[in-house]
C-alpha positions, -999 to +999 in steps of 0.1 A: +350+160-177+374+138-160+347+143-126+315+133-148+327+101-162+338+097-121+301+102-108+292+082-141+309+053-134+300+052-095+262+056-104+267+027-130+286+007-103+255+012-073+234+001-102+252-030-113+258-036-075+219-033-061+209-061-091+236-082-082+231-073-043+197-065-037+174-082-060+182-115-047+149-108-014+126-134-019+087-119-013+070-137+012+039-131+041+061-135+072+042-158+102+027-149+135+048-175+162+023-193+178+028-204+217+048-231+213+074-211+189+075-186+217+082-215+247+111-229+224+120-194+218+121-193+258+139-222+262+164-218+242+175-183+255+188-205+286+207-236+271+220-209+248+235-191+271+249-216+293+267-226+263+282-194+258+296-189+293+309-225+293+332-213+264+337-179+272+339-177+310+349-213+320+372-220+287+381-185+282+401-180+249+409-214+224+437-211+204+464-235+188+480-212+211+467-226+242+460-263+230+446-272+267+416-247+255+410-260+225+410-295+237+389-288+267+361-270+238+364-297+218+359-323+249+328-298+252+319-301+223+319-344+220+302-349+254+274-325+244+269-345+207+275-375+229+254-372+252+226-361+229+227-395+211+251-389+181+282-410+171+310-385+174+334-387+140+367-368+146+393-356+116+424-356+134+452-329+122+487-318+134+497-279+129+532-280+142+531-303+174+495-296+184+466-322+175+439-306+160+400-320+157+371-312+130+344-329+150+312-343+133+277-358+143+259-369+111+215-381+107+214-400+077+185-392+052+157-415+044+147-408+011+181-391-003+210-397+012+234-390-010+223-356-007+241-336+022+232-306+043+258-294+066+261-270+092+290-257+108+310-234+126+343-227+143+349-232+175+388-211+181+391-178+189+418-154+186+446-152+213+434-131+246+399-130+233+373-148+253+351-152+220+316-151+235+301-142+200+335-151+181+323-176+177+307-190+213+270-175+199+279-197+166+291-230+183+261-227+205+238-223+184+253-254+160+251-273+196+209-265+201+204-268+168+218-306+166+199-312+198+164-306+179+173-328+154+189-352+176+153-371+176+139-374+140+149-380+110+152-364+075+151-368+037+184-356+033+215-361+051+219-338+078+254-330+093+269-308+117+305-299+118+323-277+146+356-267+131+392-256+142+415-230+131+392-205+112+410-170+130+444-153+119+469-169+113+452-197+099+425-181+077+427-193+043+460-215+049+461-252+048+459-253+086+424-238+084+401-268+095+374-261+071+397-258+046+407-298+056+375-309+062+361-295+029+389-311+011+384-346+023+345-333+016+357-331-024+381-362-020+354-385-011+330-367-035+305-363-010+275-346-023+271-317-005+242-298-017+242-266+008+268-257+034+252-234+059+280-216+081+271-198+116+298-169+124+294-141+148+253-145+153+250-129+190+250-095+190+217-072+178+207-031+183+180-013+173+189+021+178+201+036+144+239+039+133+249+010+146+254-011+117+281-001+093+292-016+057+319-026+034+315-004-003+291+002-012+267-016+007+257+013+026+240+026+001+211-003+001+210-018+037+202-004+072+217+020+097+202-007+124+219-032+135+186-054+148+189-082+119+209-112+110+226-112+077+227-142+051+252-143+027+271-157-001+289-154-035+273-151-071+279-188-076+255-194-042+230-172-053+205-198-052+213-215-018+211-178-005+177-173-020+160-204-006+179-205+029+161-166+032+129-177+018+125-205+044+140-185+069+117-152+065+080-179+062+094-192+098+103-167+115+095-132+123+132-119+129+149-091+104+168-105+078+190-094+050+205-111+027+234-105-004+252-126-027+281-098-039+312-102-060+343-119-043+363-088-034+334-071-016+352-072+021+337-094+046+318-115+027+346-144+028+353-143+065+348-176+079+347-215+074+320-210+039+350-195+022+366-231+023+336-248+009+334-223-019+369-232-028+360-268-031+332-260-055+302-263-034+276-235-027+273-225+006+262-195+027+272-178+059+248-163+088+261-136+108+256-105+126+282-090+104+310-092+130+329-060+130+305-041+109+282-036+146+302-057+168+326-029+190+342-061+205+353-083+179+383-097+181+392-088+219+390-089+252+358-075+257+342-099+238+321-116+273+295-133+278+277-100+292+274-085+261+250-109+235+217-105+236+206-140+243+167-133+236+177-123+199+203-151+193+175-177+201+150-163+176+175-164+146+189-198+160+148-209+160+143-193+127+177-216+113+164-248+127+129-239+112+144-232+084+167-264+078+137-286+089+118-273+050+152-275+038+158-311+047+119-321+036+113-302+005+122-318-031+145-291-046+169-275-024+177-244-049 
């Protein structure tokens, strides 16, 4: 008896988790790139990669742990932004005696700007590790991304954040700068309407079993590792919805996507977590990290090992996507 309201319960469970998981895919006729898709595509394979070993290879790991790293990425980091056009805006932070630096570029909207759409990522790694996907693929991308819209303008407010101190031991402590740029966010009451954070988005294999899940996600997703992953928590349902929706119409990349209950593991990992603690919805895009990633969090994590072709589709499919975003009337 005790066994049947076991298998019970577990069935009801996969039930109540596939409506909150699964029927969240929005149906759309996904495009055919044309040629100049596929030249950008091109393009961006090469500046995305020089990004990567400039962090990886000529940086090497960025900790509070080696401050002269962390300064030098986010000296990187500034003379790309400033060199692209933007007015650099830093949020200056000690942890112990070490200065740390959220950087920020921001394009004002036209039409809304009280309305705010920001992009970030973290820019550490953990000690010893040279972070080429953790989170080199993410920084770049957030780099490339802000270079495309370094020349036009949008309804809404667009900005992009690079971030310190998202690895152990800061995760979810005060020294965690998302967690300090988020609360100066919901101190000045700015009105952000969807935070959209890059983590982990370089690595992608199409050969099966070689993508593995938290509990029971296994049970609805696949054994491939060859897509990019968006996802957030039930209260950013809707930001995960239309981010996919625009996302899948521009680009012909694999996508999956999940808004699951809190404790599901994984789906907190990174710098969203702080913007859902500060009330507003926001969503992270990933590779899922350690779920296909045999490198994360270690040495081995080189430049060698992304697949750069990959990482400039999905970082093509997130600037097509944020350029609907920014234009369209209603966000969710």
């Amino acid at each position: 008896m005790v066994y049947l309201l076991l298998v019970i319960c577990l069935a009801a469970f996969s039930i109540w988790a596939y409506k909150a998981m699964i029927d969240i895919r929005p149906e759309v006729v996904r495009p055919k790139l044309d040629e100049n898709a596929y030249e950008m595509i091109a393009d961006l394979e090469g500046r995305l990669k020089r990004h990567v070993v400039a962090l990886a290879e000529d940086i090497g790991p960025r900790s509070l742990y080696t401050p002269d790293k962390l300064k030098a990425t986010s000296d990187y980091i500034r003379q790309f932004w400033e060199e692209a056009g933007y007015q650099v805006n830093a949020q200056t932070y000690k942890v112990g005696n070490v200065l740390c630096e959220n950087l920020a570029v921001e394009i004002p909207g036209k039409s809304t700007p009280d309305e705010i759409v920001l992009v970030g990522a973290h820019y550490d790694t953990v000690s010893l590790s040279p972070g080429a996907n953790d989170n080199g693929s993410a920084v770049a991308a957030l780099l490339e991304i802000s270079r495309l819209f370094s020349e036009t303008s949008t309804n809404r407010t667009l900005r992009f954040v690079a971030f310190a101190n998202e690895e152990p031991p800061f995760f979810k402590t005060s020294s965690m700068g998302s967690l300090v740029y988020a609360k100066e966010c919901r101190k000045r009451k700015d009105n952000i309407v969807a935070m959209v954070c890059l983590e982990t988005i370089g690595y992608y294999r199409d050969e099966p079993k070689t993508q593995n899940y938290p509990f029971p996600l296994s049970f609805f997703y696949p054994d491939r590792g060859n897509f990019v992953a968006i996802v957030g928590n039930l209260q950013s349902k809707p930001l995960v919805q239309s981010f996919s929706r625009q996302f899948l119409e521009e680009s012909d990349f694999p996508v999956e996507c999940a808004a699951p209950f809190g404790f599901i593991t994984g789906v907190d990992w990174s710098d969203h977590w702080s913007f859902w603690k500060m009330g507003y919805q926001a969503i992270m895009l990933t590779d899922t990290a350690l779920f296909r990633y045999p490198y994360y969090h270690s040495m081995h994590d080189t430049a060698d090992k992304l697949d750069y072709q990959n990482l400039a589709r999905v970082t093509y499919g997130i600037y097509k996507a944020l350029v609907t975003i920014l234009a369209q009337e209603c966000i969710l």
